[in-house]
C-alpha positions, 0 to 999 in steps of 0.5 A: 027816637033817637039816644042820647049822645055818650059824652066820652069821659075824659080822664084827668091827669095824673097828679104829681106830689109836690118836690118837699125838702127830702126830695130836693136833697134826694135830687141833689145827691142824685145830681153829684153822685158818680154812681148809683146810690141804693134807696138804703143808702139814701135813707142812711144818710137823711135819716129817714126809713127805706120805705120813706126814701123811696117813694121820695126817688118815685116822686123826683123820677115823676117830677123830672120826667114831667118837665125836665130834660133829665130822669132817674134810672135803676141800675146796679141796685141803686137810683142814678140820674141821666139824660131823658131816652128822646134826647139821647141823640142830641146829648151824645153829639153835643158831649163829643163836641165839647170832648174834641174842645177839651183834649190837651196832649203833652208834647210826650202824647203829642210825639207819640201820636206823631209816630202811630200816624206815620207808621201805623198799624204800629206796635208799642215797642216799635214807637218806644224803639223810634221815641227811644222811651217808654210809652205805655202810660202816652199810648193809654192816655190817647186811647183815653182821649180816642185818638188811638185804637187798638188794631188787631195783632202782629203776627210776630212772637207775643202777638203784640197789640197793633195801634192806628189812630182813629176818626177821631184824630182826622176831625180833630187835627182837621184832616180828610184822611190818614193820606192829609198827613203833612209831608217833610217838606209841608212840615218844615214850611210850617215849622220855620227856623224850629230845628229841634221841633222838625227833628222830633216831627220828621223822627216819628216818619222813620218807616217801619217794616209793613205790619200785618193784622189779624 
């Protein structure tokens, strides 16, 4: 005689609490927050117990993680909001797209790029020497912007940082490689009757000595 077939029991799934008020607030200040805040914190502010403010984090992490692009994640003591891990990928590229759309130079970063382009690797005395002025907060704003970075050391005295420009560059000004750079006279076709424009251009092509790195 055969035995009865065992139905597999299916398991539910789990219930996830309902987003109330203090949960809400909680995402919110989560969602502005440039760092993490601790659940002490949270509590101090809505004036509710530690114990209450972190069950309500558990609950927004749930909630988010269930049907939304973002989490919550623990870190330096305290709860911060970010992307969900799976969409790290498309959230990076997406980021950098919108980062290339964002850089603007000033015409003092733009004259300083000129000059590492067209000399690197390149020291930040050498550029002050060609520029004639001071650079150290133009060389930090590009390596900010990543255009920049940081190429090793002259062997020299002091060892001075050496600076190339970077990937970066080459896809935001549209070029294959450091070797697309324009020459002289590709500069001034392209500049015309713009005299004073051509001179700072053509300044930042003063070769200098080959640079060694480490």
């Amino acid at each position: 005689m055969s035995q009865p077939e065992k139905k597999e029991k299916i398991e539910k799934p789990e219930k996830i609490p309902a987003m109330g008020l203090l949960e809400k607030q909680i995402e919110a200040m989560l969602f502005v927050s440039p760092q993490p805040v601790s659940a002490k914190e949270i509590a101090g502010y809505l004036g509710v117990s530690e114990e209450r403010a972190e069950r309500a984090v558990k609950t927004v992490k749930a909630v988010l993680e269930k049907d939304h692009g973002l989490t919550l994640i623990y870190e330096s003591d305290g709860w911060r909001m970010a992307t969900a891990k799976e969409l790290r990928d498309i959230i990076e590229e997406f980021a950098n797209a919108v980062s290339l759309q964002r850089v603007r130079l000033s015409r003092a970063s733009l004259e300083t790029l000129s000059v590492i382009a067209y000399n690197q690797p390149v020291t930040r005395s050498e550029i002050e020497a060609i520029r004639s002025v001071r650079c150290d907060r133009v060389v930090d704003t590009l390596l900010k912007h990543g255009l920049v970075r940081v190429a090793g050391r002259k062997k020299s005295i002091g060892s001075p940082l050496l600076f190339r420009t970077t990937d970066r560059f080459l896809e935001i000004f549209g070029l294959a490689d450091i070797h697309s750079l324009p020459s002289l006279e590709e500069l001034r076709n392209s500049l015309g009757d713009d005299e004073e424009a051509f001179a700072e251009m053509t300044a930042s092509q003063e070769r200098l000595p080959e640079e060694t790195e480490e």
